[in-house]
C-alpha positions as CSV (number, residue, x, y, z in Angstrom):
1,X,-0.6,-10.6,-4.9
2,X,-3.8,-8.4,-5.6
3,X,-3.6,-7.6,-9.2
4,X,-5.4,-10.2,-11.7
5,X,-3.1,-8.7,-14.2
6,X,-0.3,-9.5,-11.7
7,X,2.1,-11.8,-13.2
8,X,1.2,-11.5,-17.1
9,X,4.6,-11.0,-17.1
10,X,6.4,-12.0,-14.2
11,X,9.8,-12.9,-13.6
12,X,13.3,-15.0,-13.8
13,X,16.2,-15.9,-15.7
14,X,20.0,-16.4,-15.1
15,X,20.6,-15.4,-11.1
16,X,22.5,-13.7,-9.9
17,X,24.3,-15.2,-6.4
18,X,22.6,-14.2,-3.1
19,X,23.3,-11.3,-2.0
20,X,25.1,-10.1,-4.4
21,X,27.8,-6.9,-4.1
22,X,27.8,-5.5,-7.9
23,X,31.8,-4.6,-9.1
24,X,31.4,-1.1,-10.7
25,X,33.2,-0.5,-14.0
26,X,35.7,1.8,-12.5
27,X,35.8,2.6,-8.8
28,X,33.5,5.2,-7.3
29,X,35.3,8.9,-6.4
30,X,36.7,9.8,-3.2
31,X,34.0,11.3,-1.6
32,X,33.6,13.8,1.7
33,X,30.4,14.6,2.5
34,X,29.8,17.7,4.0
35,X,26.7,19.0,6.1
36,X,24.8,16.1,6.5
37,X,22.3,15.4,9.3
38,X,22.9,11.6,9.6
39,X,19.8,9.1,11.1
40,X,20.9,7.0,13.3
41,X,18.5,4.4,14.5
42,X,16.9,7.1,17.1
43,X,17.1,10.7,15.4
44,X,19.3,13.0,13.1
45,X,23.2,13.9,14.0
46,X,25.6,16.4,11.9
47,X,28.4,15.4,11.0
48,X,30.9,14.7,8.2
49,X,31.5,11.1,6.6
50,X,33.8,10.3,3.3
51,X,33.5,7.4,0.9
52,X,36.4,5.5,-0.3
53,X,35.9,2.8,-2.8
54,X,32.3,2.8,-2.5
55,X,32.6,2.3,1.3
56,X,31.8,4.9,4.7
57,X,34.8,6.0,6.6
58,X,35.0,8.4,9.3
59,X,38.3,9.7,9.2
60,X,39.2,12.2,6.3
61,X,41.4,10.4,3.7
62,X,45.0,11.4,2.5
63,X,43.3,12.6,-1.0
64,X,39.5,13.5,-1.9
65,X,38.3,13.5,-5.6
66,X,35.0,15.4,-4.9
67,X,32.8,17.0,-2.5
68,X,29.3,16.7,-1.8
69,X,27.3,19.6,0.0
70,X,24.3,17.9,1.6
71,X,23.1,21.4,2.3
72,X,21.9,20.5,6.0
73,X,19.7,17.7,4.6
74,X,18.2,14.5,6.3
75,X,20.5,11.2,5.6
76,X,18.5,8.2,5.9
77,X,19.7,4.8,4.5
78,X,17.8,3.8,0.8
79,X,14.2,2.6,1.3
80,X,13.5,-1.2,0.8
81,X,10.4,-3.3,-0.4
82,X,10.7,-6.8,0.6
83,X,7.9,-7.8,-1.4
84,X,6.8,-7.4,-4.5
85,X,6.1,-9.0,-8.2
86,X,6.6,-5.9,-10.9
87,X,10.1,-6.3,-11.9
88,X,9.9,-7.9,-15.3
89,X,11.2,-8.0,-19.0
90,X,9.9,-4.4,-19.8
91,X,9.1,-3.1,-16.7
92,X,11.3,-0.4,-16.6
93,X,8.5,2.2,-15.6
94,X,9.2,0.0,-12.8
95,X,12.7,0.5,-12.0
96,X,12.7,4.3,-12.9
97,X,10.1,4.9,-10.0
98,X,11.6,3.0,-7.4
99,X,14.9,4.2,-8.0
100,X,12.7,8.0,-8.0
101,X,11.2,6.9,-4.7
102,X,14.7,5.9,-3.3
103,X,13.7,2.2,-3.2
104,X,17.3,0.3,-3.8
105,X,16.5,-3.2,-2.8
106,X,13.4,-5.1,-4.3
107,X,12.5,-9.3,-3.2
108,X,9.9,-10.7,-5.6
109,X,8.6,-13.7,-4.1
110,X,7.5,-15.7,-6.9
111,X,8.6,-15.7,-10.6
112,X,8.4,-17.0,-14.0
113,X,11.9,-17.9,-15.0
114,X,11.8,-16.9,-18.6
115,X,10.3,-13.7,-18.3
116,X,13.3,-11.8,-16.7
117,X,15.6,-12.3,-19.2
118,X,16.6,-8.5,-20.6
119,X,15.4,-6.8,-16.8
120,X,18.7,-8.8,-15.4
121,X,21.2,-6.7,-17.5
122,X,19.2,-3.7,-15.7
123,X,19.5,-4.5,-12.3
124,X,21.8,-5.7,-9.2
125,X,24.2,-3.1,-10.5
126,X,25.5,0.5,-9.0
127,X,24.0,2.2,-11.4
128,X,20.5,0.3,-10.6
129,X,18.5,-1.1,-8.3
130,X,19.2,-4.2,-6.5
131,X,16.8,-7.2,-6.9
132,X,16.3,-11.3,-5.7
133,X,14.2,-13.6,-7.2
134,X,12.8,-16.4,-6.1
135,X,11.9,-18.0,-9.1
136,X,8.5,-21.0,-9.1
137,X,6.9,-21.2,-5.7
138,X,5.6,-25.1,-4.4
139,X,2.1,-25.0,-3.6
140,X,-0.7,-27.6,-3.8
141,X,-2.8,-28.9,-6.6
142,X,-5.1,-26.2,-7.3
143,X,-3.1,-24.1,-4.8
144,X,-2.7,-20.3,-4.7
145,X,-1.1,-19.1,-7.3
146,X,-3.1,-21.0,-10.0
147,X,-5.5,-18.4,-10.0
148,X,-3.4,-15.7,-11.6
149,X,-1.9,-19.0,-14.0
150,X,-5.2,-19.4,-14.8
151,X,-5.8,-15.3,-15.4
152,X,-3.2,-15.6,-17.8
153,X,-3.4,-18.5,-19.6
154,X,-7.5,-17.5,-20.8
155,X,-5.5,-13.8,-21.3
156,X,-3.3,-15.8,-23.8
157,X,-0.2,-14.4,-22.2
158,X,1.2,-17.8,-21.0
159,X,1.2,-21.5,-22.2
160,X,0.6,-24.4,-19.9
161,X,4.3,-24.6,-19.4
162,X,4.4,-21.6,-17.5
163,X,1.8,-23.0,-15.3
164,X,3.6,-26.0,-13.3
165,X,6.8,-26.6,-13.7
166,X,7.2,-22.5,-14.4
167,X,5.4,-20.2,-12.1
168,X,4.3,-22.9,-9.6
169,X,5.4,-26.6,-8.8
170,X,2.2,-28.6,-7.4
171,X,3.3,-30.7,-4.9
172,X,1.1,-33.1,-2.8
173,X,3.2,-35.5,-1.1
174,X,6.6,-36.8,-0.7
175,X,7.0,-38.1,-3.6
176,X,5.7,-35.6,-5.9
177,X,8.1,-33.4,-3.8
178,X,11.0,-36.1,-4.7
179,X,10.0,-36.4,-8.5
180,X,9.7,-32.3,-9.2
181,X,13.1,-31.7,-7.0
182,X,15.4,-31.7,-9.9
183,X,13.0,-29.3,-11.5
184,X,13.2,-26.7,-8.3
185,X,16.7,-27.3,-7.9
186,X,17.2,-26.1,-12.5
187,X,15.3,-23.4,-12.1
188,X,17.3,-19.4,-11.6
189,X,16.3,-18.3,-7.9
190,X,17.6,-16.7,-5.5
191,X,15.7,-18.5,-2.4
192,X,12.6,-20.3,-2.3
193,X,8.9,-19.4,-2.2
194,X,6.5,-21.8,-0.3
195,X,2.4,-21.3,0.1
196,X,0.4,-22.0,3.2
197,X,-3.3,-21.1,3.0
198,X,-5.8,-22.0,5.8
199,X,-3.5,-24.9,6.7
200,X,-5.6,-26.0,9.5
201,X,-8.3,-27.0,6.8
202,X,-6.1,-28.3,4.7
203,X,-7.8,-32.0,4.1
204,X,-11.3,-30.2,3.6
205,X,-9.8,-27.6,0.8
206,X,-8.0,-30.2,-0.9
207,X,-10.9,-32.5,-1.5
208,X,-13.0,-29.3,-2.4
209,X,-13.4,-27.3,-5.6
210,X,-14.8,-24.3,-4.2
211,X,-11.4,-23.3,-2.5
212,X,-9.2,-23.7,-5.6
213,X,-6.6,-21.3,-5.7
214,X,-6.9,-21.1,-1.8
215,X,-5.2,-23.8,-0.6
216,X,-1.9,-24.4,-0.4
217,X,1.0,-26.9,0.6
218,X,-0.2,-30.0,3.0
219,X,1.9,-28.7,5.9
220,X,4.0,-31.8,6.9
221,X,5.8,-31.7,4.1
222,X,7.3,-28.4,5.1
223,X,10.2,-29.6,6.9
224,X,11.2,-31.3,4.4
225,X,10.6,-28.7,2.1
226,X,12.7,-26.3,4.0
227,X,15.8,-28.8,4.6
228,X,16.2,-29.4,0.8
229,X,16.3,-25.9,0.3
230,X,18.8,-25.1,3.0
231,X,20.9,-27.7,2.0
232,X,21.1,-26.0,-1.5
233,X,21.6,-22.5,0.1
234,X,18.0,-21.1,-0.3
235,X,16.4,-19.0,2.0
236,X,13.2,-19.9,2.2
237,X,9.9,-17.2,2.3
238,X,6.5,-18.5,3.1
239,X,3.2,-17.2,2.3
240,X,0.9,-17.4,4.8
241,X,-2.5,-16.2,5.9
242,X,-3.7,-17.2,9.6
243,X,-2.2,-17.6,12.5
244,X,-2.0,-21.8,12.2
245,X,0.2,-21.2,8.6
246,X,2.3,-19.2,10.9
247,X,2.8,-21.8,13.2
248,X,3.3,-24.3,10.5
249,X,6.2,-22.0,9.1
250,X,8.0,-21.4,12.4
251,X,7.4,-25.6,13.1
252,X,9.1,-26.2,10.1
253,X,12.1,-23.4,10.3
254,X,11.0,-21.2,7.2
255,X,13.7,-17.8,7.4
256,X,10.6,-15.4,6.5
257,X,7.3,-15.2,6.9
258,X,5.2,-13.7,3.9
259,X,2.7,-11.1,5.2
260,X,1.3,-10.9,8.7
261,X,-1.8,-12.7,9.6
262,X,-5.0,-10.8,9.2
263,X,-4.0,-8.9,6.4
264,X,-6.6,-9.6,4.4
265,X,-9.3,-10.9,6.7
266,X,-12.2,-12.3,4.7
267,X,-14.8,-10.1,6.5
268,X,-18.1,-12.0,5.1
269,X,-20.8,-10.0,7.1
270,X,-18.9,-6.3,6.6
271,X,-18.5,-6.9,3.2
272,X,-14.9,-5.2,3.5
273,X,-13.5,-7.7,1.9
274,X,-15.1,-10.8,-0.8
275,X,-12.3,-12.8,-2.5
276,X,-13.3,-15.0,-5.4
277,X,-16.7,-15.6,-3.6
278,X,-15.2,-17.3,-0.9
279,X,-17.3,-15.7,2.2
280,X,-16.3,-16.4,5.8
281,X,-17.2,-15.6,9.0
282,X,-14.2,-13.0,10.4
283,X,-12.7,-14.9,13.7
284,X,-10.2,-13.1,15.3
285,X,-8.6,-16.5,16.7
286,X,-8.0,-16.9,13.2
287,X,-5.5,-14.6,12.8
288,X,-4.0,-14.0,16.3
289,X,-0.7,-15.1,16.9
290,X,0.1,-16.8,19.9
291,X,2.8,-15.8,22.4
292,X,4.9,-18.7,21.7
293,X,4.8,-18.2,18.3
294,X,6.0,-14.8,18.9
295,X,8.7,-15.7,20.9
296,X,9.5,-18.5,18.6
297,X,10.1,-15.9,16.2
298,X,12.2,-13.7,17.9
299,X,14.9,-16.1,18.8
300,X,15.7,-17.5,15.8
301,X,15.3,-14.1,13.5
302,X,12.5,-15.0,11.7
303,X,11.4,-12.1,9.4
304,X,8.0,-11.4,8.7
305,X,6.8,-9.1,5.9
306,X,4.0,-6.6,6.9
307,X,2.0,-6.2,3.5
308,X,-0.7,-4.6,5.4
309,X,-0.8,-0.9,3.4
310,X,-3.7,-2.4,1.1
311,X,-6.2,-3.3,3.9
312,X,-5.2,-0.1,6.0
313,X,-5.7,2.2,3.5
314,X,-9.3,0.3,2.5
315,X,-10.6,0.5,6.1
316,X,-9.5,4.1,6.3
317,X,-12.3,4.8,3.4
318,X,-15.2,3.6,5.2
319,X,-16.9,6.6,7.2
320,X,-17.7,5.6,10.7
321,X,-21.0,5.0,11.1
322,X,-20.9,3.0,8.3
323,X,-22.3,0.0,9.6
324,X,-18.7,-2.3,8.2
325,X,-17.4,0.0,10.8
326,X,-17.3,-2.5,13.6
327,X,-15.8,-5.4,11.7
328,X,-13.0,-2.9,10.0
329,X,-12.3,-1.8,13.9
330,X,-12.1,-5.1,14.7
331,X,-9.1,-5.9,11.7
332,X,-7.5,-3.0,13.6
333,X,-7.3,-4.3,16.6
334,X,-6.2,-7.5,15.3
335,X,-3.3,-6.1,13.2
336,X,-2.0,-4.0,16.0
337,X,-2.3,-6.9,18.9
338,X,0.2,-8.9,16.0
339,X,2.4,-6.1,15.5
340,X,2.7,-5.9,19.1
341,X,3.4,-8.8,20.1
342,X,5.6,-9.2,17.6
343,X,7.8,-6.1,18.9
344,X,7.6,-7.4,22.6
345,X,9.4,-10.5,21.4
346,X,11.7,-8.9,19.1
347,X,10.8,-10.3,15.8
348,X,12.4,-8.6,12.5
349,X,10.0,-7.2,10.5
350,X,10.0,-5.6,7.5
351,X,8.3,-3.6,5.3
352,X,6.4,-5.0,1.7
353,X,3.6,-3.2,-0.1
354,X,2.5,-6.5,-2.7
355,X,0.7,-3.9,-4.5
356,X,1.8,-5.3,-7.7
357,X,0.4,-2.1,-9.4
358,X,2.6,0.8,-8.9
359,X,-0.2,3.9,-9.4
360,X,-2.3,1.6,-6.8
361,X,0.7,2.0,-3.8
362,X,4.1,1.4,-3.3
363,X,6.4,0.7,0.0
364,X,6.6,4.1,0.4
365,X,2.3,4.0,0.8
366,X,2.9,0.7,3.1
367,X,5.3,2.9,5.3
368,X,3.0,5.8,5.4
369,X,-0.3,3.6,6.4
370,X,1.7,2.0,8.9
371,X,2.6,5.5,10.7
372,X,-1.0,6.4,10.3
373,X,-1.6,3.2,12.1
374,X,0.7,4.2,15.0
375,X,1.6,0.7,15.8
376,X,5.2,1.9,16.3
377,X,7.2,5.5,17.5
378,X,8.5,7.5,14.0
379,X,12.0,6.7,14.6
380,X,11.6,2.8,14.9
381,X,9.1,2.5,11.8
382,X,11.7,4.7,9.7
383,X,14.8,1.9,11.2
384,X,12.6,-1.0,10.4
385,X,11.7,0.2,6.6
386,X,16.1,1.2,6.1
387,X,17.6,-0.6,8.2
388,X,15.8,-3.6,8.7
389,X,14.2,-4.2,5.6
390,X,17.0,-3.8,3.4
391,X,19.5,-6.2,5.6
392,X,16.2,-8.6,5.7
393,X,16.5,-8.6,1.5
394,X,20.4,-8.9,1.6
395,X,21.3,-10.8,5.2
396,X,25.2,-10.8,4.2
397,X,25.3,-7.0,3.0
398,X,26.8,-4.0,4.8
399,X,23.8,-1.9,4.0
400,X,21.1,-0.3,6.1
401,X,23.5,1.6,8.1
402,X,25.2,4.9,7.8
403,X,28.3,3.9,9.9
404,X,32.2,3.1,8.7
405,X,32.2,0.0,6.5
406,X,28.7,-0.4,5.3
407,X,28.0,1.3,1.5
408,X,27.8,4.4,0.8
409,X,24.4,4.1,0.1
410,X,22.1,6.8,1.3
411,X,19.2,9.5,0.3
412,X,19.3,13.2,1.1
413,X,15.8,14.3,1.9
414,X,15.1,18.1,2.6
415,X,13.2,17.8,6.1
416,X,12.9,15.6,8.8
417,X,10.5,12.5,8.5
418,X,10.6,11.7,12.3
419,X,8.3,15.4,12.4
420,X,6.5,15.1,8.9
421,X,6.3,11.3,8.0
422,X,5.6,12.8,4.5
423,X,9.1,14.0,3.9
424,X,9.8,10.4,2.5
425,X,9.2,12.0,-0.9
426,X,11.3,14.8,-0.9
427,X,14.6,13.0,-1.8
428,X,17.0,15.8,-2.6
429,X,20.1,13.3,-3.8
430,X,20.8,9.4,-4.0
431,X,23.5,7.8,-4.2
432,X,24.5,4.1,-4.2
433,X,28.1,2.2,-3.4
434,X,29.7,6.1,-3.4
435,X,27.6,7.0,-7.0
436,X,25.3,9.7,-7.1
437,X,22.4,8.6,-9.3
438,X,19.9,10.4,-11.3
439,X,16.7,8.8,-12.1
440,X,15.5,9.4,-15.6
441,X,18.8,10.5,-17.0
């Protein structure tokens, strides 16, 4: 979460169930969709599809209400930002650019559940995009996010109520955990948001001013934490920043891992990168996750959420013999040894932009940085941001795919973004469960 301004007016209210499969008003045409070159997974193949009752099939039905020309366009599956906090009561500036960028399926990990009231008649419908929220996150006393509370309440947008017991639940042992339980459990949410920060100094930040707002949940009560939330149905999304929060997550069985460590690096010396005035020396071993962890990962389908367009896109602005150059070189390395290992172990990743601010970047942004990057071939970046993403966002959907029985969900865009990773912009048609939409109509 960059933006001070970030949760002035956050988000929550009534939920909808996880992942949920909106029922249209009336059902969707009969579609056959003609000269189409369909992704998938490795490249681009013609061929013609149909859609009947929202739904691919490959074989031409008895009757056809309409038919689409895809003029020899490029058919990727809708884009997906699996984290971010700008869907709100009044954002709809919001929802008309993703739905213009061909983002369909929004997470926002963290929300105030009475600001999301009017937003919820907007969205998670065909017509729409499709949203989960997770509603107040557990941290610690004096835990990330009280900073933003903080922001807001001297803004006068928010009361104290908003602070714990809304946006956050401060919880520092088991029995503050028991005590605010039937709290978590009233709240709207879709799954459940946790905070680890620095973990591995967690008795030092507690007992210390200087690190309020970074420090998070004492790490043993994790387990825990995570069995409640199963046992109400809650996936459960950790925030994390080094490699020991990681750990902590995995130990514990979170389903998702919040951003990957050593995205924001607090690089005291380069001066890349000075949060709240907390300097630190930039260690590497910080940051680096371990083989097993990697591993660990892989084989039980932990997701973790990239969030790294922000710090790429700042250490691509400093010339090179700056003399920051060396430590921004060395967040490189860093980020792509992760990423790697992460591949060689199979972990899901997928793609999140937390830039709060839409004119600042979007998940279209965090896709593009990532290709700059070149921490992975065009073809598998592009399946990890349609595929992968969106099935991370809604695990029981048949979306993400452009094969018989998934939605008939796709963008049309007028090149190929395997040879011009630009071409991600130039959406030619979108249409969701067999509807063709038509942002700002």
């Amino acid at each position: 979460m960059r933006c001070a301004l970030l949760l002035s007016l956050a988000v929550a209210h009534p939920s909808p169930p996880q992942d949920p499969h909106p029922e249209p008003s009336a059902a969707p045409d009969v579609l056959e969709l003609q000269n189409g070159r369909w992704f998938d997974g490795r490249g681009f193949e013609a061929r013609t599809l149909y859609s009947v009752g929202g739904l691919l099939v490959r074989e031409r039905p008895a009757a056809v209400d309409r038919t689409l020309d895809l003029a020899g366009g490029f058919v990727v599956p809708p884009f997906a930002e699996a984290h971010n906090h700008n869907v709100h009561d009044g954002a709809d500036a919001a929802l008309r650019k993703y739905l213009e960028q061909g983002v369909f399926y929004v997470k926002n990990p963290n929300s105030l559940p009475r600001t999301t009231t009017s937003i919820r008649t907007k969205v998670n419908r065909p017509d729409g995009i499709d949203v989960l929220f997770a509603g107040g996150g557990l941290t610690a006393s004096g835990g990330h996010p009280v900073d933003l509370v903080r922001q807001n309440l001297g803004r006068g947008f928010w009361s104290e109520a908003d602070g714990d017991g809304g946006f956050l639940f401060a919880i520092d042992d088991a029995a503050d955990l028991a005590q605010s339980w039937p709290a978590i459990r009233a709240q709207p949410r879709d799954f459940l948001k946790i905070y680890l920060l620095y973990s591995e100094e967690h008795a030092q930040r507690r007992a210390d001013d200087a690190f309020l707002g970074w420090r998070g949940l004492d790490p043993g009560l994790l387990p825990e934490i995570v069995r409640r939330a199963h046992a109400e149905g809650w996936r459960v999304s950790a925030h994390v920043e080094t490699a020991a929060d990681f750990h902590q997550a995995l130990a514990a069985s979170v389903d998702e891992v919040n951003h990957l460590p050593g995205f924001r690096p607090l690089l005291a010396e380069s001066g890349l990168a000075q949060l709240l005035g907390q300097l630190r020396e930039y260690e590497p071993s910080t940051y680096a996750i371990s083989e097993e962890d990697a591993r660990t990962a892989g084989g039980r389908g932990t997701v973790v959420v990239t969030t790294l367009g922000g710090l790429l896109r700042e250490v691509e602005r400093i010339p090179f013999d700056d003399p920051r150059r060396a430590a921004a070189d060395g967040a490189m390395e860093l980020v792509l040894a992760n990423l790697e290992r992460l591949r060689r172990h199979q972990v899901r990743i997928a793609l999140g932009s937390d830039e709060y601010d839409l004119d600042e970047g979007t998940v279209v942004d965090e896709f593009l940085a990532l290709h700059r990057l070149g921490a992975f071939a065009a073809a598998e970046l592009l399946r990890i941001w349609c595929e992968d993403t969106a099935r991370a966002i809604y695990p029981g959907r048949k979306i993400g795919k452009l094969e018989p029985g998934y939605e008939t969900s796709f963008l049309v865009l007028g090149a190929d973004p395997l040879e011009d990773p630009m071409r991600v912009r130039d959406i030619r048609l979108r249409v969701k469960q067999g509807r063709v939409l038509e942002p700002g109509r």
